[in-house]
C-alpha positions as CSV (number, residue, x, y, z in Angstrom):
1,X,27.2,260.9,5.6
2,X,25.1,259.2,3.3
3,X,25.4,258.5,-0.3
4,X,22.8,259.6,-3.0
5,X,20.3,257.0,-4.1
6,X,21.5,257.0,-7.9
7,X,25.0,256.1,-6.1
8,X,23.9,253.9,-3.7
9,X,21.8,252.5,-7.0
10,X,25.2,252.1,-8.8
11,X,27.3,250.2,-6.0
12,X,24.7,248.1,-6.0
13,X,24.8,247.5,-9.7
14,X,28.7,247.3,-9.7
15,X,28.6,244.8,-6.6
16,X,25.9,242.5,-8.0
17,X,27.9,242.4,-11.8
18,X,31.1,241.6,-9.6
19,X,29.3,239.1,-7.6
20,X,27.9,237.5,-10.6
21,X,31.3,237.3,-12.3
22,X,33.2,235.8,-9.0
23,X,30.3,233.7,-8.5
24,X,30.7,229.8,-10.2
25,X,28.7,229.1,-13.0
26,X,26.0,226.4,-13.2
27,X,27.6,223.2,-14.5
28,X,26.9,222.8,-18.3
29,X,25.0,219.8,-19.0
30,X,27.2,216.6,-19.8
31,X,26.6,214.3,-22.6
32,X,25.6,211.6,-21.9
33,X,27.5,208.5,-22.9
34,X,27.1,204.8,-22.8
35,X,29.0,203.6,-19.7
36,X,31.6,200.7,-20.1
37,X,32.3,197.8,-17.1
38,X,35.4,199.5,-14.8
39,X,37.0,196.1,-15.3
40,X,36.9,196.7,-19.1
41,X,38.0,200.3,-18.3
42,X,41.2,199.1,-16.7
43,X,41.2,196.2,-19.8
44,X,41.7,198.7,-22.0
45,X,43.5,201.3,-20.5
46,X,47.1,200.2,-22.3
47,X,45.7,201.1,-25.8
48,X,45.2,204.6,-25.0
49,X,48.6,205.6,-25.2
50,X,48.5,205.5,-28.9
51,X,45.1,205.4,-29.9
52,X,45.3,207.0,-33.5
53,X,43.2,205.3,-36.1
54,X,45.6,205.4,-38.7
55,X,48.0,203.2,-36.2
56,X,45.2,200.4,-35.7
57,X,44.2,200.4,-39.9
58,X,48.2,199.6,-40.1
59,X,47.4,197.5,-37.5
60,X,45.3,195.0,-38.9
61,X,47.1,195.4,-42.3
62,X,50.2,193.9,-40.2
63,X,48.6,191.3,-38.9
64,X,47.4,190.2,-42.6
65,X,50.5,191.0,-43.7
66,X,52.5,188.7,-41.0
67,X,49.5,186.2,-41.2
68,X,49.8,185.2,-45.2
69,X,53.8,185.5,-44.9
70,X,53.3,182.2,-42.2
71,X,51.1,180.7,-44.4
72,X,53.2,180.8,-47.5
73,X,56.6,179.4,-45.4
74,X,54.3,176.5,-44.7
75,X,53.8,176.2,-48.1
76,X,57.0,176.5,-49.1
77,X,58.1,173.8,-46.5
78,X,55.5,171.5,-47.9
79,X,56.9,172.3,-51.3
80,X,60.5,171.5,-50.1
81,X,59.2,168.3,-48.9
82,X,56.7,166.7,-50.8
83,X,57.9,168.4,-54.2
84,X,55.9,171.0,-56.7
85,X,53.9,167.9,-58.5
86,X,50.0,168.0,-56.8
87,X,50.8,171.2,-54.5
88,X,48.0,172.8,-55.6
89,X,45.5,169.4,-54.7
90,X,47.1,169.1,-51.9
91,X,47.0,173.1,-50.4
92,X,43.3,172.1,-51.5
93,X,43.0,169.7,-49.2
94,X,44.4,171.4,-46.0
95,X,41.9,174.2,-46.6
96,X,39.2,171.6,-46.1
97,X,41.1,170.1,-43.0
98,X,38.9,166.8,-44.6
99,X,42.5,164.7,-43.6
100,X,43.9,164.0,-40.1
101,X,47.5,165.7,-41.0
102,X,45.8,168.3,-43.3
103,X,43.6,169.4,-40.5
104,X,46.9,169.6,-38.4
105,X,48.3,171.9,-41.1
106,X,45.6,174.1,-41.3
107,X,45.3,174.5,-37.9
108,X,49.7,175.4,-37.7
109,X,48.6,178.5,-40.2
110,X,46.8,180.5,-37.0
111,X,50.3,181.0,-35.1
112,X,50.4,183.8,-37.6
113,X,47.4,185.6,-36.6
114,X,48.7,185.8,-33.1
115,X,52.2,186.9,-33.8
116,X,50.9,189.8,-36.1
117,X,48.5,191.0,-33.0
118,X,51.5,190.8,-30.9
119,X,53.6,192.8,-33.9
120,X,51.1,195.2,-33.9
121,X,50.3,195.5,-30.5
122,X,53.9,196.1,-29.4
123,X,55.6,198.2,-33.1
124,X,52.4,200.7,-33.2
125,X,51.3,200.7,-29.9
126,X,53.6,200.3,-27.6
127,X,52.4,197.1,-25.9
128,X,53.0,193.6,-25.1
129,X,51.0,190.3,-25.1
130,X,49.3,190.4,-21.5
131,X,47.8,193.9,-22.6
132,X,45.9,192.0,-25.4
133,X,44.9,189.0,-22.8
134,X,44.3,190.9,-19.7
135,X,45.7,190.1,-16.5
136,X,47.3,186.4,-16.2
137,X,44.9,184.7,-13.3
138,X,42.0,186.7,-14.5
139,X,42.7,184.7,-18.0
140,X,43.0,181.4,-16.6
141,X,39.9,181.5,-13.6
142,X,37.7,182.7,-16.9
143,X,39.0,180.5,-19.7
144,X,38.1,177.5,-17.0
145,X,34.9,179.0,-17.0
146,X,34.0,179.1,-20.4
147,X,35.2,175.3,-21.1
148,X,32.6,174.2,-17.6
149,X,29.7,175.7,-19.2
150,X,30.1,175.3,-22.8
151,X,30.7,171.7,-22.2
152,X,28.1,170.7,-19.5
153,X,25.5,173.0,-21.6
154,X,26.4,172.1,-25.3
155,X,27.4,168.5,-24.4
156,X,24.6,168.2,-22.3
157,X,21.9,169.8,-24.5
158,X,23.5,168.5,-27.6
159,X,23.3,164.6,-26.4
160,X,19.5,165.2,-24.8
161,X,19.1,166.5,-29.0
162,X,20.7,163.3,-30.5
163,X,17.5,161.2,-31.2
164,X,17.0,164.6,-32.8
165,X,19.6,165.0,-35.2
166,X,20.5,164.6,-38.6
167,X,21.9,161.4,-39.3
168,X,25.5,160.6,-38.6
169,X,28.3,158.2,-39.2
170,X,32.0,157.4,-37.8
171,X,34.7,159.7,-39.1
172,X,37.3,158.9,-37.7
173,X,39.3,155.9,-36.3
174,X,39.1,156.0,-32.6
175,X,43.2,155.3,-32.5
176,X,43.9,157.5,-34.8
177,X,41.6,160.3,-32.9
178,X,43.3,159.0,-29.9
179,X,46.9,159.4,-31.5
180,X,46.2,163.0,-32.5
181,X,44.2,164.1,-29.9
182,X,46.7,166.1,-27.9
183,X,48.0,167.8,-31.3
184,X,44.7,168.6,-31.7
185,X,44.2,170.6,-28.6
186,X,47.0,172.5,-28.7
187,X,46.4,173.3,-32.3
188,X,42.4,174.7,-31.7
189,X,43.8,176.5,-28.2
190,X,46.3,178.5,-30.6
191,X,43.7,178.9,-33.0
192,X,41.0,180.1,-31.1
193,X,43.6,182.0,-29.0
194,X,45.1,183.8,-32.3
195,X,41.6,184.7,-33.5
196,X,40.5,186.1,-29.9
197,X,43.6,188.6,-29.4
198,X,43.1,189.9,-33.0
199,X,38.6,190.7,-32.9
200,X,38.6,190.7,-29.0
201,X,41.9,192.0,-28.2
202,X,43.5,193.8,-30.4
203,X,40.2,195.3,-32.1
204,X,37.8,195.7,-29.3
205,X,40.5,197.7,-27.2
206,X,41.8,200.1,-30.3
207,X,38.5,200.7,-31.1
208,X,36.4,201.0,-27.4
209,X,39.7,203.9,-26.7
210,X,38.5,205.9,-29.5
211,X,34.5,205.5,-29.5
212,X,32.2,205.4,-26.4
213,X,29.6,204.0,-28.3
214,X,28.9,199.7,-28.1
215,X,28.1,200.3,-31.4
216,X,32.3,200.5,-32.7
217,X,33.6,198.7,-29.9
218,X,31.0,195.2,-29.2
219,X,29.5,195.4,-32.7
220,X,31.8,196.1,-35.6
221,X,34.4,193.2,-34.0
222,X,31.6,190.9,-34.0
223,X,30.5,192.0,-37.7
224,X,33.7,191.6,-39.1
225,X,34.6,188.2,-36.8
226,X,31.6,186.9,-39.3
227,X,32.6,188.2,-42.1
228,X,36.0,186.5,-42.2
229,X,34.1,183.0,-42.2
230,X,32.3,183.9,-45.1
231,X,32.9,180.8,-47.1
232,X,30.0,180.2,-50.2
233,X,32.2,177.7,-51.8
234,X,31.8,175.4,-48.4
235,X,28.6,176.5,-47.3
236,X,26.4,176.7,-50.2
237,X,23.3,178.4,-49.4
238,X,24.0,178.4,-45.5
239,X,27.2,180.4,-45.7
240,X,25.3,184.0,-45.2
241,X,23.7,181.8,-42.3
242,X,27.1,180.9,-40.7
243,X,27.9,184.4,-41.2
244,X,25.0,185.4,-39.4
245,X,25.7,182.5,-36.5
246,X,29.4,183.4,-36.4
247,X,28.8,187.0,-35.9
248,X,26.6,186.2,-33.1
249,X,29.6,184.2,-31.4
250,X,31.0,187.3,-31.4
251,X,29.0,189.4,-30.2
252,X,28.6,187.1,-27.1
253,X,32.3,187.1,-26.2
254,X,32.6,191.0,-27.1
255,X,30.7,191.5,-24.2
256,X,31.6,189.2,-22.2
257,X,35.2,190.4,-22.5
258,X,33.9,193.7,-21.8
259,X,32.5,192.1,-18.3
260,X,35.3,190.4,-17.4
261,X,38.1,192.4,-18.6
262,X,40.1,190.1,-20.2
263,X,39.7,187.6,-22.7
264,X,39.8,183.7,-20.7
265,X,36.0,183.8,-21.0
266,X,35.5,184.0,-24.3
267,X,39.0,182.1,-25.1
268,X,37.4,179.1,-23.6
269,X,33.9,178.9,-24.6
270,X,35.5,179.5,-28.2
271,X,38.1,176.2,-27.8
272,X,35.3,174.0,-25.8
273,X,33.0,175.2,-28.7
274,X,35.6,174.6,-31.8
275,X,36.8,171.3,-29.7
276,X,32.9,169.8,-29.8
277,X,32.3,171.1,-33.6
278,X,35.9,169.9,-35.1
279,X,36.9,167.2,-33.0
280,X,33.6,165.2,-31.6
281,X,30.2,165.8,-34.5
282,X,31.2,167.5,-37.4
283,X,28.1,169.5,-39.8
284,X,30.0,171.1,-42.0
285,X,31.5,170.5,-45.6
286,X,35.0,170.1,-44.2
287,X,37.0,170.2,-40.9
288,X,36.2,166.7,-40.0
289,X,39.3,165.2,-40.8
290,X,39.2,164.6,-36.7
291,X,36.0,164.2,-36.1
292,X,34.3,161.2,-34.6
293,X,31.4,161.5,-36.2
294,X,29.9,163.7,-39.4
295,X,27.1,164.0,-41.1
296,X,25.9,160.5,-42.8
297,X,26.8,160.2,-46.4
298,X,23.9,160.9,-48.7
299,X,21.7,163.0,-46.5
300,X,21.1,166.3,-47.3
301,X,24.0,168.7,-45.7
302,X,22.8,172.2,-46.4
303,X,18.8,171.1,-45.5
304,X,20.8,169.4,-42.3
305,X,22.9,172.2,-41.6
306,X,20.6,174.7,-41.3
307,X,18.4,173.7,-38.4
308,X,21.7,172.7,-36.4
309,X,22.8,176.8,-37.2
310,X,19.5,177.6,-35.4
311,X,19.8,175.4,-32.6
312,X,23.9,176.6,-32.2
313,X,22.4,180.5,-32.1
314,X,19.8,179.3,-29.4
315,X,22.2,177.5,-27.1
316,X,24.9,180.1,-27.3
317,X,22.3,182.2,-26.0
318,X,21.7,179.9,-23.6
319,X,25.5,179.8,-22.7
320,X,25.6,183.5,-22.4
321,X,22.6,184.0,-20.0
322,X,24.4,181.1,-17.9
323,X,27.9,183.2,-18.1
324,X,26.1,186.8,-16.9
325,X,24.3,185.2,-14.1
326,X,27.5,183.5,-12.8
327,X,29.3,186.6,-13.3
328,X,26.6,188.6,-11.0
329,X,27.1,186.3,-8.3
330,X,30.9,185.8,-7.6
């Protein structure tokens, strides 16, 4: 028996309006978003447990916190032992680091940075130290590789620039360089360590779990990494300059954390780099209380420092392009 064609007309409506609603919908279209390095994925994977903002702002005031409380029980030992008369001339002088032991002192204040990461890291988030470094033999295959090309390329470069330079003249008594040579090391690893895990560990993770963008997670570290060495009273004219270069730094081992996934890459082009600038040719107004040689008395330190800023943004550049290429082949 056959059905009327206004009912036949109607099944067919009711069966297409069921089909349509059984039938999957076209995929909405998915934002796009910038696309970070699956090793820097798994890198920062541990700081998504507790990714609140408010628990990295306490973060970082921790680490301040934990940071000047270090610093003042050094001072407070140096009071105990040298007595109150001349403290303040001689906390003077281990801000410059322009003595052998005040340079040691100054560089015994970082161990604070690195145990407020590691207070913060572990009381707000829930995590250790190797989250912050990334894993173990990642760390130390990397960190080699930073030291090998920051020295072949800035030694090398920076001797083939010597007739080039500025004037210089000995700092430093060989034996005496000698003597605290192995202090030294230790004391620039746990300074540049302490400064990586707080802008390239502690920051870049908290703040790459929370925003896709490179813009929060490679560039505001590497803004604020300058910032903090943002020192007018040293630098004179050049210190927006060493802002400027500094920031750059960082940049350069924000991403190439992000590459790698951990932080021995950066962690040793920063030491090699702090190792030639503090321990071999000091520029700058202070730090070279190591230093072999320095700038030569009487010539012109902020027209001389200036050029040598320039040169130090070109060969980091240099030593980042050398980095990515080796990183593309292994």
């Amino acid at each position: 028996m056959k059905r009327p064609a206004r009912a036949r007309a109607g099944f067919a409506a009711c069966s297409g309006a069921v089909e349509t609603q059984l039938s999957p919908r076209p995929p909405r279209r998915q934002e796009r978003t910038p696309r970070m390095p699956p090793a820097f994925m798994a890198y920062i994977a541990p700081a998504r447990t507790y990714p609140q903002l408010w628990r990295m702002l306490l973060g970082l005031m921790l680490i301040l916190g934990i940071h000047f409380v270090w610093m003042a029980s050094i001072g407070l030992v140096l009071w105990l032992v040298a007595g109150r008369d001349g403290l303040g001339y001689r906390f003077a002088i281990i801000a410059q680091g322009a003595e052998p032991w005040a340079l040691m002192l100054l560089l015994a204040t970082f161990p604070g940075m690195a145990l407020g990461a590691w207070a913060a890291a572990r009381l707000l988030h829930g995590r250790g130290w190797r989250s912050l470094f990334g894993p173990p033999a990642t760390v130390a295959r990397d960190f080699g590789l930073g030291v090998g090309v920051m020295a072949l390329l800035g030694g090398g470069l920076g001797l083939l620039l010597l007739p080039l330079a500025p004037p210089l003249e000995a700092a430093t008594d060989p034996r005496i360089w000698l003597a605290f040579l192995p202090l030294a090391l230790i004391g620039i690893l746990v300074q540049t360590g302490a400064e990586e895990l707080v802008f390239r560990g502690y920051l870049q993770q908290q703040l790459a779990v929370r925003f896709a963008s490179p813009l929060a997670w490679l560039v505001l570290p590497s803004v604020l990494f300058g910032l903090a060495h943002y020192a007018p009273e040293e630098m004179g004219g050049n210190a927006w300059l060493v802002v400027v270069s500094t920031g750059i730094f960082g940049l350069i081992a924000a991403d190439l954390t992000a590459r790698t996934g951990s932080l021995g890459l950066a962690w040793g082009l920063h030491f090699a780099n702090n190792v030639l600038a503090i321990l071999v040719i000091s520029a700058m107004a202070g730090l070279d209380g190591l230093a072999l040689f320095r700038l030569a008395e009487g010539a012109d330190a902020a027209g001389s420092l200036r050029p040598l800023l320039l040169a130090d943004m070109v060969l980091m550049a240099l030593v980042w392009a050398a980095c990515v290429l080796w990183l593309r082949r292994r």
